[in-house]
C-alpha positions in Angstrom: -23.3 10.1 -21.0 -21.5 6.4 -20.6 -22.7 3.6 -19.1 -19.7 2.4 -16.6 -19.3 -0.5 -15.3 -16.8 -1.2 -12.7 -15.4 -4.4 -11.3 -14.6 -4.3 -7.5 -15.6 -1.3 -4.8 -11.4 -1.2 -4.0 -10.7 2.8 -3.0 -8.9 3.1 -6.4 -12.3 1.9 -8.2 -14.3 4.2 -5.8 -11.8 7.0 -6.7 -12.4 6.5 -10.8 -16.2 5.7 -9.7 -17.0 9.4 -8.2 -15.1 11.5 -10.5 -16.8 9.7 -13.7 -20.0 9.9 -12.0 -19.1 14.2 -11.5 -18.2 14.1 -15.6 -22.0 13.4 -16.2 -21.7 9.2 -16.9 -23.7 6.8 -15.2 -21.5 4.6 -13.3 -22.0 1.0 -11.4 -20.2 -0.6 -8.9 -19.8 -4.5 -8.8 -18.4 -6.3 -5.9 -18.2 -10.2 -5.7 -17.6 -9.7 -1.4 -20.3 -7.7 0.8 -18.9 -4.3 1.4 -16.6 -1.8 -0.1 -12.9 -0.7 0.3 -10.9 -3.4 -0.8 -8.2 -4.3 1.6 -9.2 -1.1 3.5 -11.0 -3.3 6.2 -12.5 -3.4 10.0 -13.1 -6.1 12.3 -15.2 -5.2 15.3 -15.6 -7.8 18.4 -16.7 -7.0 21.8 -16.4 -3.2 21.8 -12.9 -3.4 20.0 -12.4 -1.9 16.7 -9.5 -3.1 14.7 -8.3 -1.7 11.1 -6.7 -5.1 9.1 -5.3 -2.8 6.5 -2.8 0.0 6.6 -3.4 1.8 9.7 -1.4 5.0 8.5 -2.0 7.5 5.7 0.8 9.4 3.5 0.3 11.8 1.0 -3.6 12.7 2.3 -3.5 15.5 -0.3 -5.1 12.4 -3.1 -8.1 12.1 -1.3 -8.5 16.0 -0.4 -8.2 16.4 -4.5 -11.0 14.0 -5.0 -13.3 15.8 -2.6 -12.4 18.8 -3.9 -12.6 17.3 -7.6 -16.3 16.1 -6.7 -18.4 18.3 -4.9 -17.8 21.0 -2.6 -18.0 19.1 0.8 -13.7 19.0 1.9 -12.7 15.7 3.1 -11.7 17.5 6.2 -15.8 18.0 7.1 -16.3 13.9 6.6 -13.4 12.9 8.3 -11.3 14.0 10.9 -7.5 13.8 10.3 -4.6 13.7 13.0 -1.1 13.6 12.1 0.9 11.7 14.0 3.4 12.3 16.4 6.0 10.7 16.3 5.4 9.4 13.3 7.2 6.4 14.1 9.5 4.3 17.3 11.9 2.2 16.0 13.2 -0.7 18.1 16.8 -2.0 17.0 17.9 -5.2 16.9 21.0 -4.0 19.5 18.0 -2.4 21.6 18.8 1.2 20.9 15.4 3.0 20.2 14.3 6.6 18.9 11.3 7.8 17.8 11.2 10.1 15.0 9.2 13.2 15.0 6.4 13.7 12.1 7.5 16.0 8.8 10.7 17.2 10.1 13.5 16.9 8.7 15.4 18.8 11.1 14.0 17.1 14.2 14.6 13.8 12.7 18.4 13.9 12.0 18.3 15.5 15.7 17.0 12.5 17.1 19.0 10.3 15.2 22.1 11.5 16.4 21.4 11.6 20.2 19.8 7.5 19.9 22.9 6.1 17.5 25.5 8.4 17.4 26.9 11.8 16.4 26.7 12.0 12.5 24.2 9.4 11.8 21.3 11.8 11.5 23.3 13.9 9.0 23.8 10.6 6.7 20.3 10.0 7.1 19.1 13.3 6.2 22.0 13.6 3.3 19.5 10.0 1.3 16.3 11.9 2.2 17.9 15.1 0.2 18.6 12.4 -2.7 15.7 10.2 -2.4 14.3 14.5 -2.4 16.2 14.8 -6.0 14.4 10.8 -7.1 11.2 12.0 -6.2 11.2 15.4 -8.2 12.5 13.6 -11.0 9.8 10.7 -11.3 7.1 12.2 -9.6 5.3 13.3 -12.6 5.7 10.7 -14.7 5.4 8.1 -12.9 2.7 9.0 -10.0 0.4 12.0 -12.0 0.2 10.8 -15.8 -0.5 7.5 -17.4 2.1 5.4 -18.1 4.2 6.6 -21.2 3.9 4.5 -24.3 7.9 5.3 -24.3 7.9 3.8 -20.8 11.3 2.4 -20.8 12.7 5.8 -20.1 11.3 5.2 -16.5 13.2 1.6 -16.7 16.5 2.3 -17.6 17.2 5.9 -15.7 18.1 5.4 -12.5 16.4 8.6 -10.7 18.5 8.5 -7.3 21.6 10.6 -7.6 24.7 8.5 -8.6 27.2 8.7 -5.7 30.3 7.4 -6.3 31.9 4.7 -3.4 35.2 3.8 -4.0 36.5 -0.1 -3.5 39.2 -2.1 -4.7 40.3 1.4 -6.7 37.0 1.1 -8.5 34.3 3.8 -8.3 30.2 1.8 -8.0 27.1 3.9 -7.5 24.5 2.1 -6.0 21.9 0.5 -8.2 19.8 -1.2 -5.3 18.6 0.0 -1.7 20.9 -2.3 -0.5 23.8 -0.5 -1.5 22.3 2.9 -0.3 22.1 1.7 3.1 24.9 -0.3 3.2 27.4 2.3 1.1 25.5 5.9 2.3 24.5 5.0 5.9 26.8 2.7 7.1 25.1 1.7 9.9 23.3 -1.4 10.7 20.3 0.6 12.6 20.1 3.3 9.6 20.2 0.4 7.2 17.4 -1.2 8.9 15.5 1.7 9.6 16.3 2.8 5.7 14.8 -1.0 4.3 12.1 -1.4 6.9 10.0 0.8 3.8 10.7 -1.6 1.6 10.1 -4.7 3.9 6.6 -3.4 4.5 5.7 -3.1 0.9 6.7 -7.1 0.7 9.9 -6.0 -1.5 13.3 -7.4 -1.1 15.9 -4.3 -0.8 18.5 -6.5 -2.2 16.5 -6.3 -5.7 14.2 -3.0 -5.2 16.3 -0.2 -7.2 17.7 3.1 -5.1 14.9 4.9 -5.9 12.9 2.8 -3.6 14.0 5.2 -1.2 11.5 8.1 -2.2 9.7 5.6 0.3 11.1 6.6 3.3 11.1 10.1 1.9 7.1 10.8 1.5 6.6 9.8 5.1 8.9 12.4 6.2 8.2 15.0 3.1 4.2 15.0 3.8 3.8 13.6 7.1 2.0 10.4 8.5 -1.8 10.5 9.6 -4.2 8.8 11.0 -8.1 8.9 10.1 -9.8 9.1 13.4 -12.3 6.0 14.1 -9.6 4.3 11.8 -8.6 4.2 7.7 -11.6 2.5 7.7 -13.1 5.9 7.8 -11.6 7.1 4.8 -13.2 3.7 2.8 -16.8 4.9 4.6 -16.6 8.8 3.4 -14.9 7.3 -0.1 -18.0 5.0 -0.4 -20.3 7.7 0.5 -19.5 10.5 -1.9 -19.9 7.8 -4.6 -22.9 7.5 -3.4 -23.7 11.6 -3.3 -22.7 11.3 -6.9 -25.2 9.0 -8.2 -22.7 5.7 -8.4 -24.6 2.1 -8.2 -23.1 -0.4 -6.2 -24.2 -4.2 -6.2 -22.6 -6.5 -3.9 -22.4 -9.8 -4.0 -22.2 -9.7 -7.7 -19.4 -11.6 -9.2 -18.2 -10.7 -12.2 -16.9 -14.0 -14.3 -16.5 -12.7 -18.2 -15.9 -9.1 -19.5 -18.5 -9.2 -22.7 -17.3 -7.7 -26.3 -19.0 -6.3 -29.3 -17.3 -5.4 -32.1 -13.9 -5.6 -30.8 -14.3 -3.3 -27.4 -15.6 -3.9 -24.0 -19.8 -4.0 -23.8 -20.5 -5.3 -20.4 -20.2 -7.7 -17.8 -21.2 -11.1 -17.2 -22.1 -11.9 -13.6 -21.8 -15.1 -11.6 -26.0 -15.2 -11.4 -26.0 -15.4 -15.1 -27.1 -11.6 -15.4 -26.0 -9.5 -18.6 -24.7 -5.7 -17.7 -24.9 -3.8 -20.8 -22.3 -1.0 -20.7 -20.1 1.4 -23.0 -17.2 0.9 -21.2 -15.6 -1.5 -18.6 -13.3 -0.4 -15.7 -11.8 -3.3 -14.8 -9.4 -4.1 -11.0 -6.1 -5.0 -12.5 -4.8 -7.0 -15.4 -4.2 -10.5 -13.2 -7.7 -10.7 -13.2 -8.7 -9.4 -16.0 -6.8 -11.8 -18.2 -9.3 -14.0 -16.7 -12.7 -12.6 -17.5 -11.3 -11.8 -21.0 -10.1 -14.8 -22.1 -8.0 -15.5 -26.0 -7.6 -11.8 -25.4 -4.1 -9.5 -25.4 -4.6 -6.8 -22.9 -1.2 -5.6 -23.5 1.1 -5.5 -26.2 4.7 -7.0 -26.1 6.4 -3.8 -25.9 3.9 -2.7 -23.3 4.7 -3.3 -19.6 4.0 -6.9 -18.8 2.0 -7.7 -15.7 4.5 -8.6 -12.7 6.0 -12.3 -12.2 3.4 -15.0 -12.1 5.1 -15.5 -8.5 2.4 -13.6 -6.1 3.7 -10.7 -4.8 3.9 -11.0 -0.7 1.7 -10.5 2.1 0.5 -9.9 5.4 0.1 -11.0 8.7 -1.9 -9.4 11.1 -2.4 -9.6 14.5 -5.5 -7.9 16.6 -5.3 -7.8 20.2 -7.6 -7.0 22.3 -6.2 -5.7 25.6 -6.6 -5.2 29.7 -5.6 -2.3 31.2 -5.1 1.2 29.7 -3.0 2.4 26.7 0.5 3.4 28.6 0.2 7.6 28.0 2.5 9.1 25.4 2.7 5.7 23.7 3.7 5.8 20.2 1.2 5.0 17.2 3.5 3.0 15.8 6.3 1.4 16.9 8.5 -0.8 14.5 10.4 -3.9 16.2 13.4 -4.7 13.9 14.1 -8.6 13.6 18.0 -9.3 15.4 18.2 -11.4 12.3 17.6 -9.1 9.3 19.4 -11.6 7.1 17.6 -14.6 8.4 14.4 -12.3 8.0 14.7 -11.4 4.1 16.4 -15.2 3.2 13.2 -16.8 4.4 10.9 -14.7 2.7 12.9 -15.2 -0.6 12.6 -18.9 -0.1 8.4 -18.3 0.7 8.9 -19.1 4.8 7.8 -17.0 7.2 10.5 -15.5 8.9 11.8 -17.4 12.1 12.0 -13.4 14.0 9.6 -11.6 12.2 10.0 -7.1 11.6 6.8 -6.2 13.6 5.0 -3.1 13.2 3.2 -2.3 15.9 0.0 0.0 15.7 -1.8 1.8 19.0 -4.1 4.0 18.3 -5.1 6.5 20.8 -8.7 6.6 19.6 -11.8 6.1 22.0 -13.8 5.0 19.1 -11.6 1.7 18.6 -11.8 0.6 22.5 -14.7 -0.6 24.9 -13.8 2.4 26.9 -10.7 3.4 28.9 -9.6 0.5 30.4 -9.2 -1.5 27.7 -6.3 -1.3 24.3 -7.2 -2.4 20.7 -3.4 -3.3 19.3 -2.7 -4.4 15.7 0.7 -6.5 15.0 1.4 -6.6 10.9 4.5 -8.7 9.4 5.3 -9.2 6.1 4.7 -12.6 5.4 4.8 -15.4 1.8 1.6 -15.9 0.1 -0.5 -18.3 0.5 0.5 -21.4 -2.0 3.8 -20.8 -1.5 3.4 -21.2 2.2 0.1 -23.1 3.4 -1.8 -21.1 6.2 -4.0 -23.2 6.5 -1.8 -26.0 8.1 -2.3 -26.7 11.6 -1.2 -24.3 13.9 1.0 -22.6 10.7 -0.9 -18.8 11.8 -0.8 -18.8 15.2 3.0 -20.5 15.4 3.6 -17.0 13.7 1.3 -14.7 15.8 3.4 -15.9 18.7 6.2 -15.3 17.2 5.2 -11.6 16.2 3.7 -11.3 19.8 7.2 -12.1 21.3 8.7 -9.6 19.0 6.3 -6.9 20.1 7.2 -7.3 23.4 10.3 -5.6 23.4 8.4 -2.4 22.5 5.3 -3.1 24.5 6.7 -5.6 27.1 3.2 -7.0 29.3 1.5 -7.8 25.5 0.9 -11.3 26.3 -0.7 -10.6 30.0 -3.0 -7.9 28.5 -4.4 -10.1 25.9 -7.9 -10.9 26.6 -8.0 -12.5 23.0 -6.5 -12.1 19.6 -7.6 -12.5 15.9 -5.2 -13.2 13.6 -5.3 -12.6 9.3 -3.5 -14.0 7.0 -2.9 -14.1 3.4 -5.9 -16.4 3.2 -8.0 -13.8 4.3 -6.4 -11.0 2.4 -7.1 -13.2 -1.2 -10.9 -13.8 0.3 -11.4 -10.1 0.5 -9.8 -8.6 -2.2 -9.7 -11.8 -5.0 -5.8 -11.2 -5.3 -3.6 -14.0 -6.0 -2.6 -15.9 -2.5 -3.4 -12.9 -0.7 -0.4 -11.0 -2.1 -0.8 -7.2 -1.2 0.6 -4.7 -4.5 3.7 -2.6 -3.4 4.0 0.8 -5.3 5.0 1.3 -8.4 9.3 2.3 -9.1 11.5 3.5 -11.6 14.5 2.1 -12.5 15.4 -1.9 -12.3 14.6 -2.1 -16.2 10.9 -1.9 -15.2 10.8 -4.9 -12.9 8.7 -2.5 -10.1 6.7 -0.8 -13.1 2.8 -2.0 -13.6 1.1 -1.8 -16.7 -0.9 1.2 -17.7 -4.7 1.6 -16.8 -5.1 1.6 -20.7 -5.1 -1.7 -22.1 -5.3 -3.1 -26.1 -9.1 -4.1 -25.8 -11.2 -0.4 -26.6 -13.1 0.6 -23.6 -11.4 -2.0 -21.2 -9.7 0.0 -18.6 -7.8 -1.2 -15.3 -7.8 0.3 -11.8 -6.5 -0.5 -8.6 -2.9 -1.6 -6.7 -2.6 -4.1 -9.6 -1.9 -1.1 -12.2 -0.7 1.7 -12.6 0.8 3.4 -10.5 1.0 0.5 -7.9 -0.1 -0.5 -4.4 -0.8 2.0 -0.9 -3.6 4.3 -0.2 -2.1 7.2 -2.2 -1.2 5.3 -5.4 -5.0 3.8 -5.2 -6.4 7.2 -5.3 -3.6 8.5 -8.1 -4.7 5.3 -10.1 -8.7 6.3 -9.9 -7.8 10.1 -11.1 -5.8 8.6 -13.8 -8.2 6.3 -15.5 -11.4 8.7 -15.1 -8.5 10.8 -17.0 -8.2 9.0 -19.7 -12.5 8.1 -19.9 -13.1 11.7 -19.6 -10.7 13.5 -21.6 -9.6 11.0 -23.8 -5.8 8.8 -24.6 -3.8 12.4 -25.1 -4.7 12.9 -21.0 -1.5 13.8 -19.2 -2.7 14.2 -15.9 -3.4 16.8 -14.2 -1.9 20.3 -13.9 
């Protein structure tokens, strides 16, 4: 049996926490902040119940694994799942809207072609069946086993089908999601509907490689869900079967230095001046680990290199509380596409907020998140610069944006801004308070392809028993890819460097 200690009570560190603890080590938790879940957060004011992190779920069969992996109690008796339906409104920028139905394929090039057009759904559903072929092929490798130490084979491949577009009597395949939407779709709705995925993640589609659009895919291949009471459900039950499972958790413990002993990870310094003794160190991603390891090379130089030092982007997020009752049939989500896409992605790239913001709008039909029935808990989210490359906490610099992302909800939900009894609003600044990341950035999922500029490094790392975890490494950002990332790194604890992942 190990002694395990773990930086940060993120869901990918809770993940890796409970399924060591189930291998027989002895496992503890510290967090610098006062609660668990990372990003995976709730505010609660005046009867209203808000989620400030992602309000949707994909690929719920993760978590159901780690239930299943540690202890005999499904994730379906702690939690109550609902998939949604629709899984999603869109709102064009030419005001056409449709809302697609959840996990069908069939329904969903149906409602595409009565909303935009005969033929439209069938070009949509013709880059699902590809972005169908780029998933199959990098699936494996680059979601369910450790990063390869021959990892430029994921860099160089472009796993989206080549298909060919002629111009100027020369035949290009598209090498970005750009291209896809603008050479496969051909339509400005599709094409916004198609980068609107990568938007959310905070990447650009200009530069995110094709295969970005397994994005898209996932939704429709395994459904969206919600986590009734909110995600912040699925943080509670996470914490709680650590808990089951014998894990420690100290908060308000701040880890500043990652101790050595003969070469390999021995322990953790804390803030308070307290020594942790331990045999091995799981640590919440190399950006911060560089820093509580310092003169030390976590990787090596033909390893993958941690990501830009540019922080990756963030969010905005907007909680309204509302009068008056949630409109019946109301969509969960609605997304309000910006009439100025170009204007939208060129201020971003320059580290401005965008002058007319994409706003995802999230209502929940969930009595657990309201006063009662005559009241609405809404939650706007934009993707937004970090902070230091934009200051939010200038005067009037968050709420100039709220407003702006109100006025763009309104065209989905048009009395927003009589409703509004009040509204809280998040930034990046409150994002890097909670989770320690670098201006608030949120981590966007791991891709093949682009000579591994959307690849993180591997939750192995050159200093014995120093191991990473978390949206920071491998496999990337989102709910799914945290719980992937714990699996993977109580992997290679458990059964050793050969681990290849599961079976």
């Amino acid at each position: 049996m190990a002694r395990i200690a773990v930086i940060g009570a993120g869901m990918g560190a809770m993940a890796a926490a409970a399924r060591l603890a189930v291998a027989g080590h002895r496992v503890a938790v510290y967090e610098r902040t006062e609660t668990y879940g990372g990003a995976v957060r709730r505010l609660a004011r005046d009867g209203f119940r808000f989620d400030t992190g992602p309000g949707l779920l994909t690929l719920p069969a993760v978590w159901r694994d780690l239930f299943l992996k540690t202890g005999k109690e499904p994730l379906e008796d702690r939690v109550e799942l609902v998939q949604v339906d629709p899984s999603s409104r869109h709102v064009f920028a030419d005001g056409t809207e449709v809302a697609l139905p959840n996990a069908s394929r069939a329904g969903v090039v149906a409602a595409l072609d009565e909303a935009l057009g005969a033929g439209a759904g069938g070009r949509w559903g013709d880059v699902l069946v590809r972005a169908r072929e780029a998933w199959d092929r990098g699936r494996r490798p680059l979601l369910e086993e450790p990063l390869w130490p021959n990892w430029d084979v994921l860099a160089s491949r472009e796993p989206y089908p080549a298909v060919p577009h002629k111009r100027l009597l020369r035949t290009r395949r598209a090498t970005t999601l750009a291209e896809v939407g603008a050479w496969e779709l051909r339509d400005p709705r599709l094409t916004a509907l198609l980068e609107s995925h990568a938007l959310a993640h905070g990447l650009d589609p200009a530069a995110a490689p094709a295969y970005a659009a397994v994005l898209p895919y996932m939704e429709h291949a395994f459904g969206t869900w919600y986590v009734r009471g909110g995600i912040r459900e699925l943080a509670r039950t996470v914490h709680e079967r650590c808990l089951a499972r014998k894990v420690e958790f100290h908060f308000g413990a701040e880890v500043t230095g990652v101790l050595e002993k003969d070469g390999r990870a021995a322990g953790l310094e804390l803030a308070d001046g307290t020594v942790v003794e331990a045999d091995l160190v799981v640590g919440c991603g190399p950006w911060r680990l560089r820093g509580l390891v310092p003169g030390r090379e976590l990787y090596g130089a033909e390893d993958v290199r941690p990501r830009p030092e540019a922080p990756a982007r963030g969010r905005v997020v907007v909680c309204l509380a509302l009068r008056g009752a949630r409109a019946a049939g109301a969509a969960h989500r609605t997304v309000v596409h910006t009439p100025d896409r170009q204007g939208e992605l060129d201020a971003l790239r320059r580290g401005e907020p965008a002058a007319l913001p994409t706003v995802r709008v999230d209502r929940p039909d969930d009595p657990a998140l309201r006063p009662d029935e005559e009241h609405e808990s809404v939650v706007l989210t934009a993707t937004a610069p970090p902070q230091g490359t934009y200051d939010w906490t200038a005067p009037g610099a968050a709420d100039a944006f709220a407003d702006r992302m109100v006025e763009a909800a309104e065209r989905a939900v048009p009395d927003l801004r009589t409703r509004t009894l009040w509204r809280e609003v998040r930034t990046p600044v409150h994002t890097r308070a909670e989770t320690g990341a670098e201006g608030g950035g949120v981590p966007a999922p791991a891709l093949a392809a682009a000579e591994g500029a959307y690849l993180l490094p591997a939750n192995s790392t050159r200093v014995p028993g120093l191991f990473t975890v978390g949206g920071w490494s491998h496999p990337g950002g989102g709910l799914p890819h945290a719980g992937m990332s714990g699996a993977l790194v109580a992997g290679l604890i458990v059964e050793g460097p050969d681990f290849r992942g599961s079976q």
